[in-house]
N, C-alpha and C positions, 0 to 999 in steps of 0.2 A: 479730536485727539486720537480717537479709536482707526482714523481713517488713514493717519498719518503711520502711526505705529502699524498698522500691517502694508500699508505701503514700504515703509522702511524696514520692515520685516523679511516682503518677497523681493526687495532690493538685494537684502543680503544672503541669499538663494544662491550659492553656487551651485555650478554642473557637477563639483566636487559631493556637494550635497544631494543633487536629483543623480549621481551616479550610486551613491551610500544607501538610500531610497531604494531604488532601483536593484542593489548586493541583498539588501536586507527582505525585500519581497520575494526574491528569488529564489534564498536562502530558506524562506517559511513554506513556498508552497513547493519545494522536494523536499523538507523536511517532513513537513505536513502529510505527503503524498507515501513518503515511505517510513515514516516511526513504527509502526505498528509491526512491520519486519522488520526492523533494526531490534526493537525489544523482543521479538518472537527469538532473530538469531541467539540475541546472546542469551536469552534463559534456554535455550537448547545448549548454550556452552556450558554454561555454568551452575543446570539446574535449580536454581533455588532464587524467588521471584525476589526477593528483598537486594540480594547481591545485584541481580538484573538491574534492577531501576536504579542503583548508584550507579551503577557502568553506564546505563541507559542514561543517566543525565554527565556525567565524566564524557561520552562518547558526544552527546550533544555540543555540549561546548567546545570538546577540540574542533568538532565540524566548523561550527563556525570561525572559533580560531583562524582554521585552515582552508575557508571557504574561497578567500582570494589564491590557494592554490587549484582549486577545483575548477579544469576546466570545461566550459559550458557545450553541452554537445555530446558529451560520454556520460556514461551511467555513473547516475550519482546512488544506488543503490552499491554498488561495486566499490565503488570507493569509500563509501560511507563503510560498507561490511569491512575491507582493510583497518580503517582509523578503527573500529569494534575491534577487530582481530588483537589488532596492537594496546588498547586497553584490557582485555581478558590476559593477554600474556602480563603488563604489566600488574595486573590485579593478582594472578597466580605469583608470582614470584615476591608478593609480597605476603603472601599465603603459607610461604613456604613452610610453617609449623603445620599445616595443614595437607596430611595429604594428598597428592594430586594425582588425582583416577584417569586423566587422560592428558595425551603429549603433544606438542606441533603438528605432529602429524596429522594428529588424530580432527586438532582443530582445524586443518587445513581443510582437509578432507570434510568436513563436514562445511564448511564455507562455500567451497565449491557445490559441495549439494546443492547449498538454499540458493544459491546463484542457480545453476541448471532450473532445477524444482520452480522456483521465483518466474522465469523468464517461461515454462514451460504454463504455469497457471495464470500467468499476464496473457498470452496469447489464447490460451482458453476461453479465458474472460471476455478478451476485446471477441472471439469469434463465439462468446454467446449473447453478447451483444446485438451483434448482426444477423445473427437466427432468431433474437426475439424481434428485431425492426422487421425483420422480414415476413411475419405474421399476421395473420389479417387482423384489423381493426379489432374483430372482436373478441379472439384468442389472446392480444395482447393485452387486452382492460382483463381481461376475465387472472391472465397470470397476476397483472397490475395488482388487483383486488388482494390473490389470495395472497401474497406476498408483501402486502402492507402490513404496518406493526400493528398488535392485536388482531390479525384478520380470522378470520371465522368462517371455515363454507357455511356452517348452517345459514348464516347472516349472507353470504354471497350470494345463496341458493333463491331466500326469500325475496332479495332485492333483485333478482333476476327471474323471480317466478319459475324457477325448475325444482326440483326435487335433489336432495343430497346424493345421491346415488348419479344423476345426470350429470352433474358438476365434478363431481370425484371421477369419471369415464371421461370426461370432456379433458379433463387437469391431466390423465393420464395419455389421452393420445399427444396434446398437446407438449405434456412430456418426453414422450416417445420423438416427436418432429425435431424437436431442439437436441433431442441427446444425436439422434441421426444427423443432423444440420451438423451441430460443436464436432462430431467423428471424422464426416467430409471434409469439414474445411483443414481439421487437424490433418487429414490426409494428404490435405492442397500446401498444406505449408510444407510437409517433407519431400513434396517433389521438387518443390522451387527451390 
């Protein structure tokens, strides 16, 4: 009986269904990928963290809402920040006994920041990325190390047999390569 029922189950499988599947995973992992700036944006609009996470959740579900407008290939941070935009206005104006320290403008302006800013420390990122693959094996365990949760040089030092003092010199030139590495590349992207 159990064999029949999922048989007759994956019978009734539309493409309508593996395409809903398909909206609904794609929809989790850029939401997933960018909430954290979604909710960063709007408590810079609205300073006060409690207002934030009702927008923050109001802003979540028009996304999805409106996710079969959203099309795939442009930035869904940009877009997502617009549906934000358009909930902080809406949330102001019902505010209106309260009020209100700053204009359209003002939010515009500041939207555009976290876009610029956003797209300026993505590129950071992915180009410190590639300055830490680009280190030797053993500069890159040693960053590994110090940069895991709870890490400890003392505890670094003793499981590598050096002294805290050689590890802390080692941490810094290795820092030095990656801020000089993250600079050049950052150089390479303004000429292209």
């Amino acid at each position: 009986m159990a064999s029949f029922d999922s048989q007759h189950d994956s019978q009734n499988d539309s493409p309508q269904d593996s395409q809903e599947s398909d909206r609904t995973r794609d929809f989790l992992v850029l939401h997933s990928r960018h909430a954290r700036w979604i909710y960063g944006y709007l408590v810079s609009l609205v300073r006060n963290h409690a207002d934030a996470e009702d927008l923050f959740g109001e802003t979540t579900s028009t996304l999805w809402e409106k996710f079969n407008q959203f099309e795939p290939g442009t930035e869904f941070r940009a877009w997502a920040c617009r549906i934000a935009q358009l909930k902080v206005h809406e949330w102001r104006r019902k505010q209106l006994r309260v009020p209100t320290p700053v204009d359209a403008a003002f939010i515009e302006a500041v939207t555009d920041a976290h876009l610029s800013v956003s797209k300026q420390l993505d590129a950071r990122s992915e180009h410190l990325g590639d300055c830490v693959d680009a280190l030797s094996q053993e500069d890159r365990d040693l960053i590994r190390r110090r940069y895991s949760p709870d890490a400890n040089v003392q505890a670094i030092a003793d499981a590598l047999g050096r002294s805290i003092h050689q590890i802390y010199r080692r941490l810094n030139r290795v820092h030095e390569v990656l801020r000089r590495c993250v600079r050049l590349k950052d150089g390479e992207g303004a000429t292209t």
